[in-house]
N, C-alpha and C positions, 0 to 999 in steps of 0.2 A: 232697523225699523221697517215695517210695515209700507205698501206705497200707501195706503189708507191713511197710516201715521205721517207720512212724511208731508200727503197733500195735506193732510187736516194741518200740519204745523205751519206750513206756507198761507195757507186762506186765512186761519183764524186772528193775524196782524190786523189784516182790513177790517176783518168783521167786528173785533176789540173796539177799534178805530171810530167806526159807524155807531157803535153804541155809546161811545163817548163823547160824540157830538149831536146825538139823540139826546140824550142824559144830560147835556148842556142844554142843549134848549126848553127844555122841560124845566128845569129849574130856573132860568132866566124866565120863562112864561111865570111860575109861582112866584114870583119876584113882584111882576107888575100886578096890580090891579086890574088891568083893563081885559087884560090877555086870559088870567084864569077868571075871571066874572063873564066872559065869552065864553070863554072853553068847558069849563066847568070844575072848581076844585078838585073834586072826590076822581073825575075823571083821569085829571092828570095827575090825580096821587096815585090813583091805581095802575095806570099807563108808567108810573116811572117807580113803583115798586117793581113790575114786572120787568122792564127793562134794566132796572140792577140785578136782580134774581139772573138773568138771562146774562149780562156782564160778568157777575161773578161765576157762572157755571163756565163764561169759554175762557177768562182767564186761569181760573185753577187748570184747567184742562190746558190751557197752551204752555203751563210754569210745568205742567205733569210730563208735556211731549221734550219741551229743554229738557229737563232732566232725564228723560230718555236719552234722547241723544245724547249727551253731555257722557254717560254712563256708555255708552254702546260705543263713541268716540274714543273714551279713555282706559277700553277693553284689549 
């Protein structure tokens, strides 16, 4: 691997991480009344579509860099 590969596989744990406790709270706000009637629906529908888009692009990518390794390991 790559050092490029190797850091991106180390950082992208946290940053997964940080996006799932984003994406938690976004949906606990769509949950309450009070919270998306302040914030604004459509705001945080759009805020938390983009934030799965963004989840799903560094998870596929961190299951891609495992499999790297996993592969280069059992070479």
């Amino acid at each position: 691997m790559s050092y490029n590969e190797q850091r991106e596989l180390e950082i992208l744990p946290g940053e997964i991480e940080l996006l799932e406790n984003e994406i938690a709270e976004l949906n606990e706000c769509l949950a309450d009344p009070e919270c998306y009637q302040e914030r604004g629906i459509q705001k945080l529908t759009d805020e938390l579509d983009r934030l799965e888009t963004l989840y799903n692009t560094k998870a596929d990518r961190y299951l891609e860099l495992l499999e790297l390794q996993e592969e280069l390991e059992g070479a």
